[in-house]
GUMIZA-636473 format. One record per residue (C-alpha): y, x, z; residue in three letters. Coordinates in steps of 0.5 Angstrom, whole numbers, plus 2048, in hexadecimal, padded with zeros to 3 digits. Example, Ala and Ser with C-alpha at 12.3 -4.5 7.8 and 13.67 -1.06 7.14 Angstrom:
2
@y->7F7	x->819	z->810	rest->ALA
@y->7FE	x->81B	z->80E	rest->SER
//
This chain:
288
@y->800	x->800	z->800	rest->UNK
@y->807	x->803	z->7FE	rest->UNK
@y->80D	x->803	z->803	rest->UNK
@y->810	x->7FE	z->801	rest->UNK
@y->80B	x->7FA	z->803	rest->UNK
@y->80A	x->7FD	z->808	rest->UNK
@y->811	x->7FD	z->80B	rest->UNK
@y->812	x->7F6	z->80A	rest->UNK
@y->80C	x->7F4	z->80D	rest->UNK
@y->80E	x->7F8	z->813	rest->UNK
@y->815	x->7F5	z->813	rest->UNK
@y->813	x->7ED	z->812	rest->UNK
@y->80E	x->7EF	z->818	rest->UNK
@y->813	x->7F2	z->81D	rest->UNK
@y->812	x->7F8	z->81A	rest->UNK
@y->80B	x->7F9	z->81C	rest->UNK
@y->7F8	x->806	z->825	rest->UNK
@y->7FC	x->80B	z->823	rest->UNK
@y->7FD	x->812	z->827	rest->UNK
@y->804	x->815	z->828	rest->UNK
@y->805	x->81D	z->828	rest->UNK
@y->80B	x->81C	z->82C	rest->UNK
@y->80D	x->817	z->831	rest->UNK
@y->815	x->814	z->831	rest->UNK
@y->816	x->80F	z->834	rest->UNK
@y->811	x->80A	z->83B	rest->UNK
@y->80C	x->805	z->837	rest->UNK
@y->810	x->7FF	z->838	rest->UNK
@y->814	x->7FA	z->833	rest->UNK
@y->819	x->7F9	z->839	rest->UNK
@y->81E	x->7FD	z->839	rest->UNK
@y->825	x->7FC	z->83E	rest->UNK
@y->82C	x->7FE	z->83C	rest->UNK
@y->832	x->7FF	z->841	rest->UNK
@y->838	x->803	z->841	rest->UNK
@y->840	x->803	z->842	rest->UNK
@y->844	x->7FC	z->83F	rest->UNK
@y->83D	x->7F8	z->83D	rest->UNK
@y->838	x->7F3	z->842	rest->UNK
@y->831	x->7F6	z->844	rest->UNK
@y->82D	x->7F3	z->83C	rest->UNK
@y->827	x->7F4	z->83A	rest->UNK
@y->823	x->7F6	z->833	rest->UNK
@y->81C	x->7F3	z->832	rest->UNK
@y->818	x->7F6	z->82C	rest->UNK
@y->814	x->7F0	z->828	rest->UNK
@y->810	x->7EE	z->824	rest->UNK
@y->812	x->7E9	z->81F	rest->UNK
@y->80B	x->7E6	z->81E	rest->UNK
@y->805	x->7E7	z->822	rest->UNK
@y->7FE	x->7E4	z->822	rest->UNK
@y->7FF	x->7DF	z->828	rest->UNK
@y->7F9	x->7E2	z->82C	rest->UNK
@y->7FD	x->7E8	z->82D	rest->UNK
@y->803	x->7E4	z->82F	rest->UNK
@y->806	x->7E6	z->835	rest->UNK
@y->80C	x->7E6	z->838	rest->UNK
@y->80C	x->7EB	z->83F	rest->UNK
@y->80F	x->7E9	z->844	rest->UNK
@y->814	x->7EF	z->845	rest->UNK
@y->817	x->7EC	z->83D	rest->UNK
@y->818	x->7E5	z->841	rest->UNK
@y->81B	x->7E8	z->847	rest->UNK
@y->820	x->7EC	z->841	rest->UNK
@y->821	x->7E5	z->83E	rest->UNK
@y->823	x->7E2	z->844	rest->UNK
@y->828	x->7E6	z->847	rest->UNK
@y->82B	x->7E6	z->840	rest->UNK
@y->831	x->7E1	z->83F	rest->UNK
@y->831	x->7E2	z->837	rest->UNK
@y->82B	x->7E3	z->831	rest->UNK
@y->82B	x->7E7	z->82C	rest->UNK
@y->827	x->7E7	z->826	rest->UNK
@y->826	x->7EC	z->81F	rest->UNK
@y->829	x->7E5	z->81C	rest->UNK
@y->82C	x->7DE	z->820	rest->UNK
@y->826	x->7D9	z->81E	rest->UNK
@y->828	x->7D4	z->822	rest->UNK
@y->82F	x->7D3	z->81D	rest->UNK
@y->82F	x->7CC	z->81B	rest->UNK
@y->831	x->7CF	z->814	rest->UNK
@y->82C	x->7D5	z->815	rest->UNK
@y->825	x->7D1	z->810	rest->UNK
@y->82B	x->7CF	z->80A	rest->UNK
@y->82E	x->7D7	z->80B	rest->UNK
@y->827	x->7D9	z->809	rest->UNK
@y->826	x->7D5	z->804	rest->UNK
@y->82C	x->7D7	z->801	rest->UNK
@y->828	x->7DF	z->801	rest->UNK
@y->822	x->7DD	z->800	rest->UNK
@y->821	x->7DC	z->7F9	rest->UNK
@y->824	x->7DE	z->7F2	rest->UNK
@y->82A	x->7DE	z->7EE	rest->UNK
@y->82A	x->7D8	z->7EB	rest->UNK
@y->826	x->7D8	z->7E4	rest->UNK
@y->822	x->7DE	z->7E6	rest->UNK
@y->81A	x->7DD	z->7E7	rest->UNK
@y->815	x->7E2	z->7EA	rest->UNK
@y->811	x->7E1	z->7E4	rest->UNK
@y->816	x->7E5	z->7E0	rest->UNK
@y->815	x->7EB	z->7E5	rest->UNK
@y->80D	x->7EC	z->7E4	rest->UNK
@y->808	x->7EB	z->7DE	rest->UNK
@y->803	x->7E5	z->7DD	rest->UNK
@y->7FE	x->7E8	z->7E1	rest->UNK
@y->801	x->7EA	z->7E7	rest->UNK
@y->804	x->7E3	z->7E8	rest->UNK
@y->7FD	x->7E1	z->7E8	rest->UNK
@y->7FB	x->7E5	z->7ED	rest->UNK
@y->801	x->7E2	z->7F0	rest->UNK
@y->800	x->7DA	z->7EF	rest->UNK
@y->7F9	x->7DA	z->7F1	rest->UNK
@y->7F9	x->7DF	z->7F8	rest->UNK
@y->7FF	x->7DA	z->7FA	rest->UNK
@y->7FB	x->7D3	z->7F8	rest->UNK
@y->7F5	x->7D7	z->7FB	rest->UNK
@y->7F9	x->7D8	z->801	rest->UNK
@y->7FE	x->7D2	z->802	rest->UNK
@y->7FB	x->7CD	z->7FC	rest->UNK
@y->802	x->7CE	z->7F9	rest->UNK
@y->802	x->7D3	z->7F2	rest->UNK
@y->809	x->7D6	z->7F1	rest->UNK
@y->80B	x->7D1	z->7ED	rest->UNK
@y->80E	x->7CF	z->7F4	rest->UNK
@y->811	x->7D6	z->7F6	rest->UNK
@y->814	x->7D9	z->7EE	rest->UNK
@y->81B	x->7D9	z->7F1	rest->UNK
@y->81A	x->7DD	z->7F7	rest->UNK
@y->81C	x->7E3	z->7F9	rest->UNK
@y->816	x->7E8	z->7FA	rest->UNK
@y->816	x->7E8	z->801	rest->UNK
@y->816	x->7E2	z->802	rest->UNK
@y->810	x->7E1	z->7FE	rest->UNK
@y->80D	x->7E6	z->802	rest->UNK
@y->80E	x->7E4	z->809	rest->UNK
@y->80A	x->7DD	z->806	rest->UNK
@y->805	x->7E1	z->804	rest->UNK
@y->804	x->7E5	z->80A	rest->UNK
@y->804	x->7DD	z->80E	rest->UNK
@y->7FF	x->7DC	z->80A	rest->UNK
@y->7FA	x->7E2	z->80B	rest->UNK
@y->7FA	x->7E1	z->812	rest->UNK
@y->7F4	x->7DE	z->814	rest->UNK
@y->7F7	x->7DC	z->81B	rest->UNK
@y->7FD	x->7D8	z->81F	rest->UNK
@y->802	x->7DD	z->81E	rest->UNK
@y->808	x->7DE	z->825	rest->UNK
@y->80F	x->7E0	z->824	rest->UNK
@y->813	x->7E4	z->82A	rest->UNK
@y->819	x->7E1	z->826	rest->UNK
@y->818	x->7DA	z->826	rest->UNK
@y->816	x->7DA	z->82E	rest->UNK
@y->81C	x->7DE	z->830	rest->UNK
@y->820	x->7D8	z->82B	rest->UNK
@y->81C	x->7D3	z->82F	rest->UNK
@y->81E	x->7D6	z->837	rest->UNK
@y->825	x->7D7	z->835	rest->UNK
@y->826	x->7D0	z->833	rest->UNK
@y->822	x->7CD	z->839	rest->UNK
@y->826	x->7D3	z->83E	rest->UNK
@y->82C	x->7D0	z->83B	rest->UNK
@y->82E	x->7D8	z->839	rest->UNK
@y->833	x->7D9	z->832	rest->UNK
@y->82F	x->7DC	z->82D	rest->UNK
@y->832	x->7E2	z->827	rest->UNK
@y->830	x->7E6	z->821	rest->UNK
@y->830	x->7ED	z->821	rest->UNK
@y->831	x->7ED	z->818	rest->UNK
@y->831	x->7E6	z->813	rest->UNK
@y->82D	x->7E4	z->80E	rest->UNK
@y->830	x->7E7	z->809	rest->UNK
@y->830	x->7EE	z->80D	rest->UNK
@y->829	x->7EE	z->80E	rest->UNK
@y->826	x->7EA	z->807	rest->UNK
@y->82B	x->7F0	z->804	rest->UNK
@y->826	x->7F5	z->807	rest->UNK
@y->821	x->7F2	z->801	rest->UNK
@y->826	x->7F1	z->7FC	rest->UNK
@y->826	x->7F9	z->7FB	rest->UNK
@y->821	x->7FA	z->7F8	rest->UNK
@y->81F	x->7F7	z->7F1	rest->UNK
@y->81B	x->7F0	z->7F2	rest->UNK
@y->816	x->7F3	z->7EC	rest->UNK
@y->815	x->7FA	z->7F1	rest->UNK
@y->814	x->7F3	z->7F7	rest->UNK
@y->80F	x->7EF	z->7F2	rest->UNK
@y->80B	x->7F6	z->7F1	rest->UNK
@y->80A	x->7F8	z->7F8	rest->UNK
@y->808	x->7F0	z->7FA	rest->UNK
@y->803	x->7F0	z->7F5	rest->UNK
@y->801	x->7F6	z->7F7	rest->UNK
@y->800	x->7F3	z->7FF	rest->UNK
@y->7FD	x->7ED	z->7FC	rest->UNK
@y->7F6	x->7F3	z->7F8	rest->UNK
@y->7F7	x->7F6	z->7FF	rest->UNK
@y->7F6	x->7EF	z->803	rest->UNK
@y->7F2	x->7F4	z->809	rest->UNK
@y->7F7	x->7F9	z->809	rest->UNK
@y->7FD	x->7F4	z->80B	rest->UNK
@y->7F8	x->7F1	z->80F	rest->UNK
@y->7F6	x->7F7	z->813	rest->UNK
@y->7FD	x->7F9	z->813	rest->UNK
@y->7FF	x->7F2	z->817	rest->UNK
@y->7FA	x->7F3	z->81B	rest->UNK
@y->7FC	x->7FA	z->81E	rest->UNK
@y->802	x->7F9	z->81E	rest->UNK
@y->801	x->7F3	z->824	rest->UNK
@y->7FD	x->7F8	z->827	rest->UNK
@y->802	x->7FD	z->826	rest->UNK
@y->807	x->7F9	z->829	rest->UNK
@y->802	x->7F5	z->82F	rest->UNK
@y->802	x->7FD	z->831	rest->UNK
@y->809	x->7FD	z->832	rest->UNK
@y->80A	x->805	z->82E	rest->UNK
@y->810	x->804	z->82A	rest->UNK
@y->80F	x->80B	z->829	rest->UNK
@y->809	x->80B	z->825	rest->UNK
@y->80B	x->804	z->822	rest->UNK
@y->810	x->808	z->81F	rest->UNK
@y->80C	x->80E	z->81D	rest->UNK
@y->807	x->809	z->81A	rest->UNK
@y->80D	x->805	z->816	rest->UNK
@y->80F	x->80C	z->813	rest->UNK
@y->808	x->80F	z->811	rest->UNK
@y->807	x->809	z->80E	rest->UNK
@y->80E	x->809	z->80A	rest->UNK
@y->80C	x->811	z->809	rest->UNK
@y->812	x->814	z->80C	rest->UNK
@y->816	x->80F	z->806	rest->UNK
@y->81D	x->811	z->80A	rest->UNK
@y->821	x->80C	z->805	rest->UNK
@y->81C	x->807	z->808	rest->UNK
@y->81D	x->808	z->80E	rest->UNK
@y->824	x->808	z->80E	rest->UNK
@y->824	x->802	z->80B	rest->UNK
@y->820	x->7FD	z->80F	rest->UNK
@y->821	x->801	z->816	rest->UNK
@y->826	x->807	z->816	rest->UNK
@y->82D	x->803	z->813	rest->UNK
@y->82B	x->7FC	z->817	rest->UNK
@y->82B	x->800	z->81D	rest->UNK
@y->831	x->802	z->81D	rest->UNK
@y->834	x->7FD	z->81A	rest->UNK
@y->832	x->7F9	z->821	rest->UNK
@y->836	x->7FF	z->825	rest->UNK
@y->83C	x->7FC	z->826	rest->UNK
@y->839	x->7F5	z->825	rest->UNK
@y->836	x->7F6	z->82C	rest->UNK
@y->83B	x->7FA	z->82F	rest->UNK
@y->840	x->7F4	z->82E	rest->UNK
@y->83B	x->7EE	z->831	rest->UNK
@y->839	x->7F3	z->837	rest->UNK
@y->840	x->7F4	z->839	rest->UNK
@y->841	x->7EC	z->838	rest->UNK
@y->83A	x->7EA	z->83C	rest->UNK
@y->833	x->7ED	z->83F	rest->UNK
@y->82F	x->7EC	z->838	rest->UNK
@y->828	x->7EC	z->836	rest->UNK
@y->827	x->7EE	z->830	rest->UNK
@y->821	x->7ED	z->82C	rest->UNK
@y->820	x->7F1	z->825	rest->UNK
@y->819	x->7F4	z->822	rest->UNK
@y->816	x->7F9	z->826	rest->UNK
@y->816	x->7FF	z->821	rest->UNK
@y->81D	x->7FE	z->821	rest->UNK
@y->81E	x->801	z->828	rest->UNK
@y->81B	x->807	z->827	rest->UNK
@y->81C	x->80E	z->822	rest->UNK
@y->823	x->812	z->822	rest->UNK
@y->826	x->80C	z->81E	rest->UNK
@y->823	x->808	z->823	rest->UNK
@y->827	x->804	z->828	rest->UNK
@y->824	x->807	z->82E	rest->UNK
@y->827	x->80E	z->82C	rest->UNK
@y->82D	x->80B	z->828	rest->UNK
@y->82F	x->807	z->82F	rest->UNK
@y->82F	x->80D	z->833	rest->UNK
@y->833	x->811	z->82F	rest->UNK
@y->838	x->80B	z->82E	rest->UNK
@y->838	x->80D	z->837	rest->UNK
@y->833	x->809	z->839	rest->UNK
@y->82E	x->808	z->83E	rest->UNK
@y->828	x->806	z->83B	rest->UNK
@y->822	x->805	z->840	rest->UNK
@y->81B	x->804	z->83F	rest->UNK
@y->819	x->7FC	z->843	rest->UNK
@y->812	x->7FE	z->845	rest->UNK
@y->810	x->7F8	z->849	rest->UNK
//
């Protein structure tokens, strides 16, 4: 499986055993920041889809959340605009077809896989965008209930009355996509779709990886997976997380926060546990 794949397998999957050479950061998905001028916050590395049998949300994380007065997620899910906003991103320009970008064969291959896994060819899906059309095949292919963390928080936010934010837009984060060419897209997802195990096995560990709580394996696994591909990594991690930077500082300075974003986003020397530190804060391990 190529990196293309891969990386947006690992991003739409939180980003997610494997032995580390050297040791950075505690094994935890928790992590607390504090610091002069902003409120005591929290940073929870999660996995946005995860077998349901996996699914648990530890104490340690719903002690954080509890003590926090605002939610912050990659993106505001609970927006009353937010599923027409993603429509909006979700599909081609207007008179543009995916069948323009791959020959016949190939699109057989995929209306067949998508009937066999959804029962809809892709007379339905034609005028999506690619990594929308992935991320129904990947639904499809699961052959078990599926949890999200996001759409838990969402939901604890709302009963606990806390104000929900987002880190980035739609648009920011269906950008990340965008750049690269739809016909390089559609030739990895038809790659993922002959290599049916491999994606499955790369889900699989990377909930396994993520239950163990090593984010520094999990980002070790993510590039090895991408072959050390730097523009990559820039893409889907590196830029997002500095982005967040100020983003986070200002929220923190406004209320105690609790944030919620992939889990391979926390570690590496891009990453937001060594980019907050450098930023001057204090950025502890939340063991129990």
């Amino acid at each position: 499986m190529n990196r293309l794949v891969k990386s947006i397998l690992t991003t739409l999957l939180s980003f997610l055993s494997v032995t580390m050479i050297s040791q950075e950061n505690d094994n935890t998905n928790l992590w607390k920041i504090e610091g002069d001028e902003i409120k005591t916050s929290y940073l929870f590395g999660t996995m946005h889809l995860i077998p349901q049998k996996d699914f648990v949300l530890k104490d340690k994380v719903k002690r954080a959340f509890d003590s926090s007065a605002l939610v912050v997620l990659e993106l505001d899910m609970s927006d009353p605009g937010f599923m027409q906003d993603m429509m909006a991103h979700a599909y081609l320009e207007e008179g543009t077809e995916l069948k323009s970008f791959m020959d016949d064969n190939e699109y057989e291959l995929l209306d067949n896989f998508l009937k066999d896994k959804t029962g809809i060819g892709m007379q339905m899906y034609n005028t999506m965008k690619p990594f929308m059309l992935m991320s129904v095949i990947l639904m499809g292919s699961v052959d078990e209930p599926l949890a999200s963390f996001e759409v838990t928080l969402m939901q604890m936010a709302k009963e606990s009355d806390k104000q929900i934010k987002g880190l980035e837009t739609i648009a920011t984060q269906v950008g990340v996509f965008d750049a690269t060419p739809y016909e390089r897209q559609l030739d990895d997802l038809l790659d993922m779709i002959k290599n049916l195990d491999e994606s499955t096995a790369l889900f699989n560990t990377m909930a396994q990886l993520y239950i163990s709580e090593d984010i520094d394996a999990l980002y070790d696994y993510m590039d090895d997976y991408m072959n050390g591909d730097m523009e990559m990594m820039a893409r889907f991690l590196d830029d997002r997380n500095n982005n967040w930077i100020p983003e986070i500082t200002k929220l923190s300075k406004e209320a105690s926060t609790f944030y919620g974003v992939g889990a391979a986003h926390l570690a590496g020397d891009q990453g937001l546990i060594k980019l907050l530190r450098k930023a001057g804060y204090t950025v502890t391990p939340v063991m129990d």
